[in-house]
CHARMM-style PDB file with segment names, atoms N, HN, CA, C and O in Angstrom:
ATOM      1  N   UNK     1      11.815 122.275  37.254  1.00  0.00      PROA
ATOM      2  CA  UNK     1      12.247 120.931  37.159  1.00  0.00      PROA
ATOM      3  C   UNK     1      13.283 120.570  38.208  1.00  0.00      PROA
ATOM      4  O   UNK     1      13.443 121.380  39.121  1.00  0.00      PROA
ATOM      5  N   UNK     2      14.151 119.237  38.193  1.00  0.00      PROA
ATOM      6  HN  UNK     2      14.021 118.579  37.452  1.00  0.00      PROA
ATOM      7  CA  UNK     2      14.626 118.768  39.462  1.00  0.00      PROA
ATOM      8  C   UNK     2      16.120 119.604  38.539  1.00  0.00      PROA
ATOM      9  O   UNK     2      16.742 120.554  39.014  1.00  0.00      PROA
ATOM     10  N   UNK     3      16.244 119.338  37.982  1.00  0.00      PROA
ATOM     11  HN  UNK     3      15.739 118.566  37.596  1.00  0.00      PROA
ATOM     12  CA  UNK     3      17.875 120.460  37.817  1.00  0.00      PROA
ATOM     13  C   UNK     3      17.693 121.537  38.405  1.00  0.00      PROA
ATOM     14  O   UNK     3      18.347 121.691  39.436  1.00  0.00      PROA
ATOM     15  N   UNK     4      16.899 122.485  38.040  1.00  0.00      PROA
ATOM     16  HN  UNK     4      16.368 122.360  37.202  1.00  0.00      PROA
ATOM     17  CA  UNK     4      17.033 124.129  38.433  1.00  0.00      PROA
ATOM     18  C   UNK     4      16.728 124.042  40.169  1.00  0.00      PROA
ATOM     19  O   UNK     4      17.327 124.799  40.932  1.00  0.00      PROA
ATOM     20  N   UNK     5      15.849 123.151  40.605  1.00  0.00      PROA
ATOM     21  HN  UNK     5      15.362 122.536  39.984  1.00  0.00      PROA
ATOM     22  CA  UNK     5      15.849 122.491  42.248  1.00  0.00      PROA
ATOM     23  C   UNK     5      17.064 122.468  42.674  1.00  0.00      PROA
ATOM     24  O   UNK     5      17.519 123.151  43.592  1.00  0.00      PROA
ATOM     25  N   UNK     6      17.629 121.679  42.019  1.00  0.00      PROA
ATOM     26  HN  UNK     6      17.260 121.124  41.273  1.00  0.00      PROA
ATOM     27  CA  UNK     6      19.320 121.339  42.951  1.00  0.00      PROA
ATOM     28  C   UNK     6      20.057 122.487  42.620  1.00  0.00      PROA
ATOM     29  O   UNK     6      20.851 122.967  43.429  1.00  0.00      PROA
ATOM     30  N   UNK     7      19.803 123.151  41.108  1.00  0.00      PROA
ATOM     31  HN  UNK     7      19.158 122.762  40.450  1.00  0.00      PROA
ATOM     32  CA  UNK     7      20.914 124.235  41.047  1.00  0.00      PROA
ATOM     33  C   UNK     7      20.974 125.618  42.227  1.00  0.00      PROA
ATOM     34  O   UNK     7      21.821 126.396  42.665  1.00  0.00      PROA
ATOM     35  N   UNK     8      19.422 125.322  42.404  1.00  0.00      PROA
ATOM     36  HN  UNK     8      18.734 124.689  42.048  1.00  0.00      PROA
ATOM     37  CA  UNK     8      19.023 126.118  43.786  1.00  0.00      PROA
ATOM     38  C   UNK     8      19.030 125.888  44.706  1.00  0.00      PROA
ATOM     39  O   UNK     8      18.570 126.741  45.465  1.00  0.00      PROA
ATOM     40  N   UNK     9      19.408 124.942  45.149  1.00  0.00      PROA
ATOM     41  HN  UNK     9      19.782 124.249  44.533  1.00  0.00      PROA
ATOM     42  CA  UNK     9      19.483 124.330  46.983  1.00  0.00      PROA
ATOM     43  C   UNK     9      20.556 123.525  47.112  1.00  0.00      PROA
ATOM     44  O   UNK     9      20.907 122.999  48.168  1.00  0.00      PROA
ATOM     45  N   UNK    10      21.130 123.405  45.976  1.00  0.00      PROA
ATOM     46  HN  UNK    10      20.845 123.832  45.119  1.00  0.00      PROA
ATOM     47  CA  UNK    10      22.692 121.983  46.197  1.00  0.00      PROA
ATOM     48  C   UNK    10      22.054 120.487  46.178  1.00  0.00      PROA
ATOM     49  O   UNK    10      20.945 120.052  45.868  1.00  0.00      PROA
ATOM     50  N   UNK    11      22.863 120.090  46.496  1.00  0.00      PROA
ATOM     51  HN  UNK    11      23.764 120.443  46.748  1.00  0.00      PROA
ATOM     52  CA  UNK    11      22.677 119.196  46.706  1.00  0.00      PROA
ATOM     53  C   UNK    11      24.404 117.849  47.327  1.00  0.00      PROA
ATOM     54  O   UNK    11      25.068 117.515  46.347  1.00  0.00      PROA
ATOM     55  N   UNK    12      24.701 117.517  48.099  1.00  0.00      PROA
ATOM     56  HN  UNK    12      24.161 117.788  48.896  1.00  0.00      PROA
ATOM     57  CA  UNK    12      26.125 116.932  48.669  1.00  0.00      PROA
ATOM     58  C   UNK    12      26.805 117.687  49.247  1.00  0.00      PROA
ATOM     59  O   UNK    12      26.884 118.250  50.339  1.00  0.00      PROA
ATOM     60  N   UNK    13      27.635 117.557  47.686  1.00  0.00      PROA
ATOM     61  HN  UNK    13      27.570 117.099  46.800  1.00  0.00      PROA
ATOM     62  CA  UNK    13      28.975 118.383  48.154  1.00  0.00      PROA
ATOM     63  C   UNK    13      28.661 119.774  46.546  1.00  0.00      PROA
ATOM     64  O   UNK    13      29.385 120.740  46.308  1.00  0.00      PROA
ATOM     65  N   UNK    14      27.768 119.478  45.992  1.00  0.00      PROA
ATOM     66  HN  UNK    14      27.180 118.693  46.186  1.00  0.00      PROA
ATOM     67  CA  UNK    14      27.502 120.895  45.266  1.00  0.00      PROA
ATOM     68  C   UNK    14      26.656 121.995  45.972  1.00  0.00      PROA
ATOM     69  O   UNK    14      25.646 121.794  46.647  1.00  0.00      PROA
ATOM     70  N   UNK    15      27.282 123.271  45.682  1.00  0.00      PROA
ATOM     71  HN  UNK    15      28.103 123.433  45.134  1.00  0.00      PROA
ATOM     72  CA  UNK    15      26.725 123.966  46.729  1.00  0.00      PROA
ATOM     73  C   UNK    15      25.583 124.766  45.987  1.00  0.00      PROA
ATOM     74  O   UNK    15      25.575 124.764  44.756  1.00  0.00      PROA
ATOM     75  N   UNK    16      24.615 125.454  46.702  1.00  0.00      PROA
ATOM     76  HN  UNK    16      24.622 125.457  47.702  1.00  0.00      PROA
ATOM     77  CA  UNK    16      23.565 125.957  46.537  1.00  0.00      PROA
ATOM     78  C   UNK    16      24.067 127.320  45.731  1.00  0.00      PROA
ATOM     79  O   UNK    16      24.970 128.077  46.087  1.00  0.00      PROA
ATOM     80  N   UNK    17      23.207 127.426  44.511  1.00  0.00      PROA
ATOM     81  HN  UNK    17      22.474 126.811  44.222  1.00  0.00      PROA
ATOM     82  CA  UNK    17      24.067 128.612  43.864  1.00  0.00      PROA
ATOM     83  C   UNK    17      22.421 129.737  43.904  1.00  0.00      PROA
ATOM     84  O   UNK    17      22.487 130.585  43.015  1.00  0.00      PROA
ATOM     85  N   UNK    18      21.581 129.796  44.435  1.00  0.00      PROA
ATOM     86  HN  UNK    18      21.527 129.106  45.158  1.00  0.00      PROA
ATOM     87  CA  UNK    18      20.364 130.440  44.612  1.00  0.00      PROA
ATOM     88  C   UNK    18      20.931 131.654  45.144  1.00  0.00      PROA
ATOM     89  O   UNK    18      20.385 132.585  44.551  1.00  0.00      PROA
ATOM     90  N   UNK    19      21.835 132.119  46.049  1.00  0.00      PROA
ATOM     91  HN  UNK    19      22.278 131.362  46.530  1.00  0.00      PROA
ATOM     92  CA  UNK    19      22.050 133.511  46.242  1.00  0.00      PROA
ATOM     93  C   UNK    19      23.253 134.357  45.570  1.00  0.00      PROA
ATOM     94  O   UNK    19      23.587 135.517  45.810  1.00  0.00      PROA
ATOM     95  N   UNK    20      24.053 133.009  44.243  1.00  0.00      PROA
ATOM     96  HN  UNK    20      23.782 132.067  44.048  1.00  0.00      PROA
ATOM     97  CA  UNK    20      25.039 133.825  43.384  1.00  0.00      PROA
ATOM     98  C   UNK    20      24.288 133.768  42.400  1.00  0.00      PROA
ATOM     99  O   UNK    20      24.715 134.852  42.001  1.00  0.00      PROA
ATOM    100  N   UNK    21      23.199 133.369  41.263  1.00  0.00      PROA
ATOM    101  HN  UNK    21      22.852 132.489  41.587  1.00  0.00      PROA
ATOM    102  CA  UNK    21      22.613 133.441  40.392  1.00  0.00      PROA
ATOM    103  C   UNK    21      21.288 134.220  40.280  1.00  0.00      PROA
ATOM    104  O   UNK    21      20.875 134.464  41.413  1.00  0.00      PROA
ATOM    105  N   UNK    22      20.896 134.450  39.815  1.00  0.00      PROA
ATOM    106  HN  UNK    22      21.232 134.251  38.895  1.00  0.00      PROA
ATOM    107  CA  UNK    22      19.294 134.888  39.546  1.00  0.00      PROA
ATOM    108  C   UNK    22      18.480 133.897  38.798  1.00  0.00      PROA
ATOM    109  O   UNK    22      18.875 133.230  37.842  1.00  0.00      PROA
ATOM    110  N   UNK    23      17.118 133.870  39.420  1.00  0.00      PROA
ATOM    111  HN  UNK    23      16.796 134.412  40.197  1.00  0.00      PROA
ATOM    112  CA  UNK    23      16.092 133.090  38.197  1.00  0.00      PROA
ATOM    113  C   UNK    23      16.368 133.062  37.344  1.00  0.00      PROA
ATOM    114  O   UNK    23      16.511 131.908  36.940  1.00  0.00      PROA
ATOM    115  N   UNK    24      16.687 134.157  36.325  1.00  0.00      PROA
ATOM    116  HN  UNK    24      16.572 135.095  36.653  1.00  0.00      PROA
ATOM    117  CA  UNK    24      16.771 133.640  35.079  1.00  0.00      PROA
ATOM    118  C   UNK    24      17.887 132.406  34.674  1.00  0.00      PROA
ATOM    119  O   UNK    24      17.931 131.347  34.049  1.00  0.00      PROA
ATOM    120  N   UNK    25      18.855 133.420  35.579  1.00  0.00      PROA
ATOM    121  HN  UNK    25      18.818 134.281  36.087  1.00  0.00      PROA
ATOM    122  CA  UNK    25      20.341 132.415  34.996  1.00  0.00      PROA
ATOM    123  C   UNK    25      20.225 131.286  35.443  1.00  0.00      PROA
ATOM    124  O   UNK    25      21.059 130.578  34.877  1.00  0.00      PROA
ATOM    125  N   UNK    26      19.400 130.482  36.455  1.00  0.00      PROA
ATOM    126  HN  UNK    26      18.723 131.056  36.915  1.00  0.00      PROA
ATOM    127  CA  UNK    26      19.428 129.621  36.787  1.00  0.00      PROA
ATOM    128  C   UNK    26      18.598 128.643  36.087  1.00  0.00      PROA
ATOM    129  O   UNK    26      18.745 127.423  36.159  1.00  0.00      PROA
ATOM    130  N   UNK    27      17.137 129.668  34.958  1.00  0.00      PROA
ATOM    131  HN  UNK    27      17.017 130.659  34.900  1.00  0.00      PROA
ATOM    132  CA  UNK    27      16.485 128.629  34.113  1.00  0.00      PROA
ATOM    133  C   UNK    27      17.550 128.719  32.934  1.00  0.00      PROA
ATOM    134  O   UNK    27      17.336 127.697  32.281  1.00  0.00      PROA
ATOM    135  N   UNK    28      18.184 129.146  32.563  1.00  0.00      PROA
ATOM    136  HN  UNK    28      18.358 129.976  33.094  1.00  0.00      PROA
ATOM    137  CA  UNK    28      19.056 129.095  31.319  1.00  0.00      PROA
ATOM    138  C   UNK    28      20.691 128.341  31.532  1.00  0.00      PROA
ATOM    139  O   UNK    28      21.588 127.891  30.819  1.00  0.00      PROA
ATOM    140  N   UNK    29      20.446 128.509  32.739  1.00  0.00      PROA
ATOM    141  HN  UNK    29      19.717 128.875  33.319  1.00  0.00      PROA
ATOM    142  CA  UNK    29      21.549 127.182  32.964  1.00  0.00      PROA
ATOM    143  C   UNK    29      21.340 125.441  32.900  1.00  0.00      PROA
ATOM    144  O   UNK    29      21.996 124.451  32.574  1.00  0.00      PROA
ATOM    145  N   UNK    30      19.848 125.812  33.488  1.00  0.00      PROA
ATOM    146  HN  UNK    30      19.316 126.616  33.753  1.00  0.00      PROA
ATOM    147  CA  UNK    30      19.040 124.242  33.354  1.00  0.00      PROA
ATOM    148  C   UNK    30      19.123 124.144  31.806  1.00  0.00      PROA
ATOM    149  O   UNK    30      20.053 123.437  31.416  1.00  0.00      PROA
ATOM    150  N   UNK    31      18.350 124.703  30.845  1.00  0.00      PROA
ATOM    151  HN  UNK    31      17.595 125.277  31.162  1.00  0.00      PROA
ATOM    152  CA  UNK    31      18.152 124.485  29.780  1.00  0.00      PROA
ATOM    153  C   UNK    31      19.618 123.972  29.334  1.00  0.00      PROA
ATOM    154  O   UNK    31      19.829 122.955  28.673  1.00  0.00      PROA
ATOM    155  N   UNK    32      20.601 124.885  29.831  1.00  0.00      PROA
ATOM    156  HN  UNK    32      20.430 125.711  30.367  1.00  0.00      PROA
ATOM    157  CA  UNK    32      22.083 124.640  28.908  1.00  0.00      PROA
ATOM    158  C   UNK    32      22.533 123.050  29.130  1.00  0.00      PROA
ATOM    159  O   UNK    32      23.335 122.341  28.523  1.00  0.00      PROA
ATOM    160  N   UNK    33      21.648 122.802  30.284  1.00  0.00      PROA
ATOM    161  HN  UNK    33      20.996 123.378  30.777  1.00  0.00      PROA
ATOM    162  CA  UNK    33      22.616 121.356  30.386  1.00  0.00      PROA
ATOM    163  C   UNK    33      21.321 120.620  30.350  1.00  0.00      PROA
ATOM    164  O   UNK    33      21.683 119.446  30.277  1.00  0.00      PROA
ATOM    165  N   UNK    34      20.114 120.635  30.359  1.00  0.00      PROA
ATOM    166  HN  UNK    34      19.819 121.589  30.419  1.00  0.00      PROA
ATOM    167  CA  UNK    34      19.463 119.847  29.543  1.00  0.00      PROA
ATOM    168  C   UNK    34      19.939 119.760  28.044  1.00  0.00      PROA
ATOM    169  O   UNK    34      19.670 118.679  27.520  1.00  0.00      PROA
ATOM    170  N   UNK    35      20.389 120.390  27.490  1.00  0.00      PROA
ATOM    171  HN  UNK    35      20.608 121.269  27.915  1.00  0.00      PROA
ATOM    172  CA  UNK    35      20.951 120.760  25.701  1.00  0.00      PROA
ATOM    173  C   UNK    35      22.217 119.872  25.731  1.00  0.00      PROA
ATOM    174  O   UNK    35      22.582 119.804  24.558  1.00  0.00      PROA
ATOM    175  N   UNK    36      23.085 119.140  26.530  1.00  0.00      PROA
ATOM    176  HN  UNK    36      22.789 119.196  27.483  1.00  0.00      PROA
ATOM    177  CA  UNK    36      23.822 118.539  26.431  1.00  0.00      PROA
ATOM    178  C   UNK    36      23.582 116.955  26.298  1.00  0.00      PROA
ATOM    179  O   UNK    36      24.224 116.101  25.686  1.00  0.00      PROA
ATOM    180  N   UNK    37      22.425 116.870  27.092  1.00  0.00      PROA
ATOM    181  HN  UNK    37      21.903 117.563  27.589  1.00  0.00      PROA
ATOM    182  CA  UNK    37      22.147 115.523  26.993  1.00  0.00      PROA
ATOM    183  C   UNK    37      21.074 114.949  25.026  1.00  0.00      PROA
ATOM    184  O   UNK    37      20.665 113.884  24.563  1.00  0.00      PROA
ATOM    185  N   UNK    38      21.080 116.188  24.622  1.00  0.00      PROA
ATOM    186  HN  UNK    38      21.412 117.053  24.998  1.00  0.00      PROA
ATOM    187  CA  UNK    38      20.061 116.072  23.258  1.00  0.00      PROA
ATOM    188  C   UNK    38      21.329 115.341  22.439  1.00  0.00      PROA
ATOM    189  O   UNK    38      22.512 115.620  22.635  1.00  0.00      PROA
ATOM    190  N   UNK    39      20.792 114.258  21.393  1.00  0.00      PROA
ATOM    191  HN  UNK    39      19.831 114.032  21.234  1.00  0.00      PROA
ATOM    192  CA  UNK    39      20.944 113.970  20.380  1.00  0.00      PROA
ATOM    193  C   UNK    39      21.182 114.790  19.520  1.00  0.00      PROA
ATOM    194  O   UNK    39      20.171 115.140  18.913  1.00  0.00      PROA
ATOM    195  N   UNK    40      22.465 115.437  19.077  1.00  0.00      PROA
ATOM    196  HN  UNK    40      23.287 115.153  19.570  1.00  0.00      PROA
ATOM    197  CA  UNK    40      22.849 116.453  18.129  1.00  0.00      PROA
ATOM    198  C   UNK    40      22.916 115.965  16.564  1.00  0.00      PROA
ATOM    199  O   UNK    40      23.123 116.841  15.725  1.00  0.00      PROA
ATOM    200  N   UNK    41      22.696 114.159  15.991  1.00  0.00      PROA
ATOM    201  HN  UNK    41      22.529 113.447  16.673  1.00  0.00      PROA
ATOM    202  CA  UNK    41      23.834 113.914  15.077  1.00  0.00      PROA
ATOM    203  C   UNK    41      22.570 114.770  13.871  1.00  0.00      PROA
ATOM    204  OT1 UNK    41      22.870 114.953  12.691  1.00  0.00      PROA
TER     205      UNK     41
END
């Protein structure tokens, strides 16, 4: 998806985190902040 995209290549002034993370951590980081935007009530 376009999160784990940018979390991998940057994007501005956020920097590209593809050679401090690994795949995984980088799909479970997407997920973590897709999970923020959910309707919790």
């Amino acid at each position: 998806g376009a999160i784990y995209w940018k979390l991998s290549t940057g994007r501005g002034v956020m920097p590209a985190f593809q050679d401090l993370l690994s795949k995984t951590e980088r799909w479970q980081l997407t997920a973590y902040i897709r999970s923020l935007g959910e309707n919790n009530d």
